[in-house]
C-alpha positions as a Markdown table, in Angstrom:
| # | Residue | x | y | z |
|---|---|---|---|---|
| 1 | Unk | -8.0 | -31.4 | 12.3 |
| 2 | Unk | -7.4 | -27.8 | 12.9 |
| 3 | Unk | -9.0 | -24.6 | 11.3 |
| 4 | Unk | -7.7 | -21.4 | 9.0 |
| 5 | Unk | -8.5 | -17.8 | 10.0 |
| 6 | Unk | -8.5 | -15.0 | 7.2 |
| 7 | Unk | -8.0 | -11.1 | 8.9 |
| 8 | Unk | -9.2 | -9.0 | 6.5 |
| 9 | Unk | -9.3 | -4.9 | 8.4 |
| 10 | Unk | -11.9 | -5.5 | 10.9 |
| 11 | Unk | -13.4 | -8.8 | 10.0 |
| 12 | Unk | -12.6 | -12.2 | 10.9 |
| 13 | Unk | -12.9 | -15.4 | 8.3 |
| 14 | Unk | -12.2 | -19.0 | 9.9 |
| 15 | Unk | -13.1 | -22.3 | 8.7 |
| 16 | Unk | -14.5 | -25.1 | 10.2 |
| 17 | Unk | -14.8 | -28.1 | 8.4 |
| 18 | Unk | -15.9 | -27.2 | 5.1 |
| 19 | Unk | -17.9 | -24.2 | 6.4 |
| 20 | Unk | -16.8 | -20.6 | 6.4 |
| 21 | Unk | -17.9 | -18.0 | 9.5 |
| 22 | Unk | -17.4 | -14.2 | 9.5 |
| 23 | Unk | -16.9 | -12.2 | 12.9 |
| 24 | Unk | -16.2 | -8.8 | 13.3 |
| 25 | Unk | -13.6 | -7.7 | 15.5 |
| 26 | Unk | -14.3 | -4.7 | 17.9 |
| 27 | Unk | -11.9 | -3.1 | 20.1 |
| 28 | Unk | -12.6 | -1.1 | 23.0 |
| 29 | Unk | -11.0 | 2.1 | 24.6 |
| 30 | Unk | -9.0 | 0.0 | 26.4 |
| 31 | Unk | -8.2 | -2.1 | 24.3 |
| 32 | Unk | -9.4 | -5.4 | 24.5 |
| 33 | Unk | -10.4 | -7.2 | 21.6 |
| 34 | Unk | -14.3 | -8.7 | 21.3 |
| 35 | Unk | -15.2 | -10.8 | 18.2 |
| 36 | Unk | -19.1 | -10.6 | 17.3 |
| 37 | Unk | -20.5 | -13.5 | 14.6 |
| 38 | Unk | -21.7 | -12.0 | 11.7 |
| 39 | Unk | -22.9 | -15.2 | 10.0 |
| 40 | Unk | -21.9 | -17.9 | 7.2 |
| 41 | Unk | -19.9 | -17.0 | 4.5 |
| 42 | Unk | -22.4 | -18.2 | 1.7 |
| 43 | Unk | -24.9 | -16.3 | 2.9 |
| 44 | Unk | -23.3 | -13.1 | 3.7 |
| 45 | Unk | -22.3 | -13.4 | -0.2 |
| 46 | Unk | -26.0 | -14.2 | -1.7 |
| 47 | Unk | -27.8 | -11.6 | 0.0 |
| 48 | Unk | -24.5 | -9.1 | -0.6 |
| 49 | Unk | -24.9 | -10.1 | -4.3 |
| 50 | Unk | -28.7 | -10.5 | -4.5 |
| 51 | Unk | -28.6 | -14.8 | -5.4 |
C-alpha cells in the first residue's frame, strides 16, 4: 500500500494510512532540502480554527 504527498509552497502533506502529516520543507544556502514535522492534519486544523 503506498502513500500520497500534497506540496503546497513550503509545506508538505502525505498520507499514511488513513492519517494525514504536515512537514515543512526548509532549504538551506546550499541548497539541500530538510523536512521538519509539523504535526497531524486534524489537529493543525482544530486549533487553526479554534474546535
Amino acid at each position: 500500500m503506498g502513500y500520497r504527498v500534497f506540496s503546497v509552497r513550503q509545506y508538505k502533506i502525505r498520507q499514511r494510512g488513513k492519517k494525514y502529516y504536515v512537514y515543512s520543507i526548509e532549504k538551506d544556502k546550499e541548497g539541500n532540502v530538510r523536512e521538519r514535522y509539523i504535526g497531524p492534519l486534524d489537529k493543525i486544523v482544530e486549533i487553526t480554527l479554534g474546535f
